[in-house]
C-alpha angles and dihedrals in degrees: 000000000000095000086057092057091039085056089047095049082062103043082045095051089041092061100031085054103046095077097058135078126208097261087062089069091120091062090034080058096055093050084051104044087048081055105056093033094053095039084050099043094047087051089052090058098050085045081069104034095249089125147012142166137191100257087233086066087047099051093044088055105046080042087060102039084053085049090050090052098052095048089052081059108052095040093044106022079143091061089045107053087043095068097189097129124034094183097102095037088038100054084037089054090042091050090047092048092052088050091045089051093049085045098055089039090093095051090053104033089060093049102048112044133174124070123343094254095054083061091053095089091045092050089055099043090044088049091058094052091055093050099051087047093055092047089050091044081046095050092042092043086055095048090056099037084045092052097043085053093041096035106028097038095237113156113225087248090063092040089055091048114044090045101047078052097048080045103054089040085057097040101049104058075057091053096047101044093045117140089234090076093064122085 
Protein backbone atom coordinates (compact mmCIF):
# COMPACT_ATOMS: atom_id res chain seq x y z
CA UNK A 1 0.00 0.00 0.00
CA UNK A 2 2.79 2.26 0.47
CA UNK A 3 3.95 2.05 -2.88
CA UNK A 4 -0.02 3.36 -4.02
CA UNK A 5 0.27 6.51 -1.95
CA UNK A 6 4.20 6.92 -3.04
CA UNK A 7 2.76 6.83 -6.92
CA UNK A 8 0.21 9.23 -5.99
CA UNK A 9 2.72 11.76 -4.19
CA UNK A 10 4.22 11.93 -7.68
CA UNK A 11 1.37 12.15 -9.76
CA UNK A 12 0.22 14.88 -7.00
CA UNK A 13 3.66 16.98 -7.18
CA UNK A 14 3.65 16.52 -10.94
CA UNK A 15 0.36 18.36 -11.26
CA UNK A 16 0.72 20.98 -8.13
CA UNK A 17 4.07 21.96 -9.80
CA UNK A 18 3.04 22.34 -13.78
CA UNK A 19 1.63 25.27 -13.41
CA UNK A 20 4.76 27.12 -11.92
CA UNK A 21 7.96 28.57 -13.40
CA UNK A 22 10.94 28.88 -11.82
CA UNK A 23 10.60 32.53 -10.87
CA UNK A 24 7.72 31.57 -8.94
CA UNK A 25 10.16 29.63 -6.42
CA UNK A 26 9.00 31.77 -3.60
CA UNK A 27 5.16 30.41 -4.01
CA UNK A 28 6.50 26.92 -5.08
CA UNK A 29 8.29 27.25 -1.43
CA UNK A 30 5.38 27.82 0.38
CA UNK A 31 3.34 24.29 -1.43
CA UNK A 32 5.83 22.80 -0.59
CA UNK A 33 6.47 24.00 2.75
CA UNK A 34 2.17 23.23 3.58
CA UNK A 35 3.20 19.73 2.31
CA UNK A 36 5.86 18.73 4.38
CA UNK A 37 4.43 20.59 7.43
CA UNK A 38 0.86 18.92 7.16
CA UNK A 39 2.21 15.42 6.22
CA UNK A 40 4.53 15.95 9.35
CA UNK A 41 2.09 17.35 11.66
CA UNK A 42 -0.79 14.44 10.80
CA UNK A 43 2.03 11.74 11.45
CA UNK A 44 2.70 13.26 14.58
CA UNK A 45 -0.58 12.73 15.51
CA UNK A 46 -0.80 9.02 14.58
CA UNK A 47 2.78 8.68 16.39
CA UNK A 48 0.56 9.40 19.60
CA UNK A 49 -2.72 7.74 18.80
CA UNK A 50 -4.70 11.02 18.44
CA UNK A 51 -5.82 9.90 14.94
CA UNK A 52 -6.02 7.21 12.56
CA UNK A 53 -7.58 6.28 9.50
CA UNK A 54 -8.04 2.62 7.13
CA UNK A 55 -5.57 3.27 4.48
CA UNK A 56 -8.50 2.53 1.82
CA UNK A 57 -10.14 5.66 3.15
CA UNK A 58 -6.71 7.32 2.79
CA UNK A 59 -5.98 6.35 -0.76
CA UNK A 60 -9.48 7.21 -1.94
CA UNK A 61 -8.99 10.39 -0.58
CA UNK A 62 -5.48 11.47 -1.74
CA UNK A 63 -6.88 9.79 -5.19
CA UNK A 64 -9.60 12.36 -5.12
CA UNK A 65 -7.66 15.62 -3.83
CA UNK A 66 -4.91 14.74 -7.12
CA UNK A 67 -7.99 14.44 -9.14
CA UNK A 68 -9.26 17.87 -7.77
CA UNK A 69 -6.02 19.49 -8.76
CA UNK A 70 -5.96 18.37 -12.30
CA UNK A 71 -9.20 19.26 -12.97
CA UNK A 72 -8.49 22.62 -11.62
CA UNK A 73 -6.15 22.56 -14.13
CA UNK A 74 -7.72 21.72 -16.96
CA UNK A 75 -10.92 23.85 -16.22
CA UNK A 76 -8.83 27.00 -15.01
CA UNK A 77 -5.46 26.62 -16.54
CA UNK A 78 -6.01 30.64 -16.78
CA UNK A 79 -6.23 30.89 -13.48
CA UNK A 80 -3.36 28.68 -13.20
CA UNK A 81 -0.81 30.02 -15.18
CA UNK A 82 -1.67 33.18 -13.87
CA UNK A 83 -0.47 32.42 -10.42
CA UNK A 84 -1.91 35.63 -8.74
CA UNK A 85 -3.70 33.86 -5.86
CA UNK A 86 -2.31 30.47 -4.06
CA UNK A 87 -5.66 30.10 -1.54
CA UNK A 88 -7.46 27.31 -3.53
CA UNK A 89 -4.00 25.35 -4.56
CA UNK A 90 -2.60 26.17 -0.97
CA UNK A 91 -5.73 24.60 1.41
CA UNK A 92 -5.88 21.72 -1.39
CA UNK A 93 -1.58 20.99 -0.78
CA UNK A 94 -2.11 21.31 3.23
CA UNK A 95 -5.12 18.78 3.08
CA UNK A 96 -2.99 16.43 0.86
CA UNK A 97 -0.16 16.66 3.05
CA UNK A 98 -2.41 15.66 6.24
CA UNK A 99 -3.75 12.56 4.18
CA UNK A 100 -0.19 11.71 2.97
CA UNK A 101 0.93 11.82 6.49
CA UNK A 102 -1.93 9.56 7.68
CA UNK A 103 -1.04 7.46 4.65
CA UNK A 104 2.78 6.96 5.46
CA UNK A 105 1.85 6.56 9.35
CA UNK A 106 1.63 2.97 8.96
CA UNK A 107 4.76 2.64 7.39
CA UNK A 108 6.31 4.45 10.16
CA UNK A 109 4.62 3.62 12.66
CA UNK A 110 5.71 -0.61 11.94
CA UNK A 111 9.24 0.19 11.62
CA UNK A 112 9.86 2.40 14.71
CA UNK A 113 8.05 0.84 18.13
CA UNK A 114 8.15 1.89 21.84
CA UNK A 115 6.56 4.89 23.15
CA UNK A 116 5.55 7.52 21.15
CA UNK A 117 8.63 9.96 22.32
CA UNK A 118 11.10 7.75 21.53
CA UNK A 119 9.58 8.09 17.84
CA UNK A 120 9.84 11.67 18.01
CA UNK A 121 13.60 11.80 16.56
CA UNK A 122 12.67 9.15 13.70
CA UNK A 123 9.42 11.23 12.64
CA UNK A 124 11.83 14.54 12.09
CA UNK A 125 14.35 13.06 10.52
CA UNK A 126 12.17 11.35 8.57
CA UNK A 127 10.42 14.56 7.91
CA UNK A 128 13.53 16.07 6.53
CA UNK A 129 14.14 13.40 4.25
CA UNK A 130 10.92 13.80 2.85
CA UNK A 131 11.31 17.16 2.46
CA UNK A 132 14.40 17.15 0.79
CA UNK A 133 12.97 14.39 -1.48
CA UNK A 134 9.96 16.45 -2.46
CA UNK A 135 12.39 19.87 -3.27
CA UNK A 136 14.74 17.57 -5.47
CA UNK A 137 11.20 15.63 -7.40
CA UNK A 138 9.95 19.80 -7.65
CA UNK A 139 13.20 21.03 -9.18
CA UNK A 140 13.35 18.32 -11.28
CA UNK A 141 9.53 18.60 -12.12
CA UNK A 142 10.36 22.49 -13.21
CA UNK A 143 13.69 21.49 -15.57
CA UNK A 144 11.50 19.11 -17.66
CA UNK A 145 8.74 20.88 -17.73
CA UNK A 146 11.33 24.02 -18.55
CA UNK A 147 13.11 21.92 -21.64
CA UNK A 148 9.66 20.39 -23.27
CA UNK A 149 8.43 24.14 -23.33
CA UNK A 150 12.10 25.58 -24.58
CA UNK A 151 12.99 22.58 -26.83
CA UNK A 152 9.69 21.11 -28.00
CA UNK A 153 7.89 24.34 -28.43
CA UNK A 154 5.11 23.47 -26.11
CA UNK A 155 3.29 26.74 -24.54
CA UNK A 156 2.75 26.49 -21.20
CA UNK A 157 -1.04 26.32 -22.01
CA UNK A 158 -0.51 23.25 -23.83
CA UNK A 159 2.21 21.86 -20.95
CA UNK A 160 -0.80 22.44 -17.97
CA UNK A 161 -3.28 20.71 -20.08
CA UNK A 162 -1.95 17.47 -21.73
CA UNK A 163 -0.42 16.45 -18.56
CA UNK A 164 -3.43 17.13 -16.06
CA UNK A 165 -5.03 15.00 -18.66
CA UNK A 166 -2.53 12.51 -18.79
CA UNK A 167 -2.88 12.93 -15.01
CA UNK A 168 -6.82 12.39 -14.43
CA UNK A 169 -6.74 9.42 -17.21
CA UNK A 170 -4.25 7.90 -15.08
CA UNK A 171 -6.06 8.85 -11.47
CA UNK A 172 -9.57 7.69 -12.13
CA UNK A 173 -9.15 3.79 -13.00
CA UNK A 174 -7.45 4.25 -9.21
CA UNK A 175 -10.57 5.85 -7.97
CA UNK A 176 -12.80 3.44 -9.32
CA UNK A 177 -11.18 0.53 -8.47
CA UNK A 178 -10.48 1.75 -4.82
CA UNK A 179 -10.85 -0.67 -2.17
CA UNK A 180 -13.43 1.90 -0.31
CA UNK A 181 -16.25 0.90 -2.90
CA UNK A 182 -16.32 -2.87 -1.67
CA UNK A 183 -18.41 -3.98 1.30
Amino acid sequence: MLQLVAHNDILFLLVLMIPFEKKAWKKIVILISLFISCHTFSLLLTVFNILTLKINIIVFIISLIILIIALYNLLFYERATKNNSLTFVAVVTSIFGIFHGLGFANYFNSHFTGKPTDKLLPLFESSLGFGFSQIIFVAAILLFAHIIQTLLKFSKRDWILIVSAFVVGLIIPIIIKSKIWIK
